[in-house]
N, C-alpha and C positions, 0 to 999 in steps of 0.2 A: 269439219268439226275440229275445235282445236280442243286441246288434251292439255287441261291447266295442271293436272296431276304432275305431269312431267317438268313444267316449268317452277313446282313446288318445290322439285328435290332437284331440282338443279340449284335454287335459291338455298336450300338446306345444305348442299352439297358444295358452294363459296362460301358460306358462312362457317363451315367448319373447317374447311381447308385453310380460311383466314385464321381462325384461332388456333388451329396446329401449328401456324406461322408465329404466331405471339408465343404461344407456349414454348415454342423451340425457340425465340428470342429471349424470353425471360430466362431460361436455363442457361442459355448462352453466355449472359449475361451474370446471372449469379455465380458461375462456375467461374469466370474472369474474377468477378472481387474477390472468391475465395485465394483465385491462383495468386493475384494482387498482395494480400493480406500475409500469407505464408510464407511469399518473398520477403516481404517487410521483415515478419516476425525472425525469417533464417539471418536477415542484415544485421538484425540488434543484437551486439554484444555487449550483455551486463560487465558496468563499468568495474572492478575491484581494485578500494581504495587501498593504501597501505599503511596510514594513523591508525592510530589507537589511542582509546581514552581509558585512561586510569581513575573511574571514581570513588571516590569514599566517604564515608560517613564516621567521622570522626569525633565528633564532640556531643549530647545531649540526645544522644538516639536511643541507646541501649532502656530495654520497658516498652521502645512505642513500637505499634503493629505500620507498621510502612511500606509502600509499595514504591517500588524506583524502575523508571522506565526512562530508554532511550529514543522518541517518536514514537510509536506505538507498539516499542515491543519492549514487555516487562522483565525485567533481571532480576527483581528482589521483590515480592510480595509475603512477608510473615514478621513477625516481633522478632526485633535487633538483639540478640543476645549480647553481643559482644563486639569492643569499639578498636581498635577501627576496623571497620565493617568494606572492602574492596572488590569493586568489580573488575573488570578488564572486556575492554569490547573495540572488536575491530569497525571501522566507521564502515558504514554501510549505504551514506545517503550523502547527496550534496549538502544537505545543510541539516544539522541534526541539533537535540537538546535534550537537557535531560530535567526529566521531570518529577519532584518528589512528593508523595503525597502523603500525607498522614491520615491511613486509616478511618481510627476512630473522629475526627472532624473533617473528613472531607478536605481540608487546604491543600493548595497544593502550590507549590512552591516550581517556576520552569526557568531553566538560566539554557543561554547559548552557547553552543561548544564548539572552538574554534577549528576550523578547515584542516589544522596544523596537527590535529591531534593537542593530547597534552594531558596534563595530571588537574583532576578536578579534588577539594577536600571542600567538604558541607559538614555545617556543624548547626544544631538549633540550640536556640534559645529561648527559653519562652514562645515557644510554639510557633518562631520566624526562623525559615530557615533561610542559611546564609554562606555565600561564596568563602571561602575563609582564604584568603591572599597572601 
């Protein structure tokens, strides 16, 4: 008489043994991209530049509510009391700009700022604002 019971759990008994094998591949495996990734991350040293941008708002600003950003991070969001108006900001990115916006219309005004650093002066007029040279 043959005994299929036993031939059941032996079939149950590779079939799990197979997936303990995949399971302990997959972790295997995961653990590797983490090691991978945390190497990378210890390799990368943030670059620090040594420019710096001098900007200002010097002409036609004073009354408006403006917000002045360098890429995405803000220096000056409230109403201009008083002109000229000067940030100071060390460059922080390969390529940067500075971008001003007015407030109450929404415009907004983006000029490029050179690698080198350097002294920026904006002045609006009639609600264009403008590199002043």
């Amino acid at each position: 008489m043959i005994n299929h019971n036993t031939d059941h759990l032996k079939t149950n008994k590779q079939f799990m043994l197979g997936n303990g094998l995949l399971a302990f591949a997959v972790f295997i495996i995961v653990a590797l991209f983490f090691y991978l990734s945390f190497r990378e991350q210890s390799k990368k040293q943030e670059h620090r530049y040594q420019e710096s941008y001098a900007i200002s708002l010097v002409k036609g600003f004073v009354g408006k509510d403006v917000q002045v950003l360098v890429n995405d991070s803000v220096l000056f969001n409230a109403a201009v009391d008083q002109e000229p108006l000067t940030f100071s900001i060390t460059r922080f990115a390969e390529n940067s700009s500075v971008i001003i916006v007015d407030n109450a219309t929404d415009q907004m005004a983006v000029f490029e700022l050179s690698e080198q650093g350097g002294v920026y002066s904006f002045e609006n007029q009639g609600g264009e604002v403008s590199l002043r040279e």
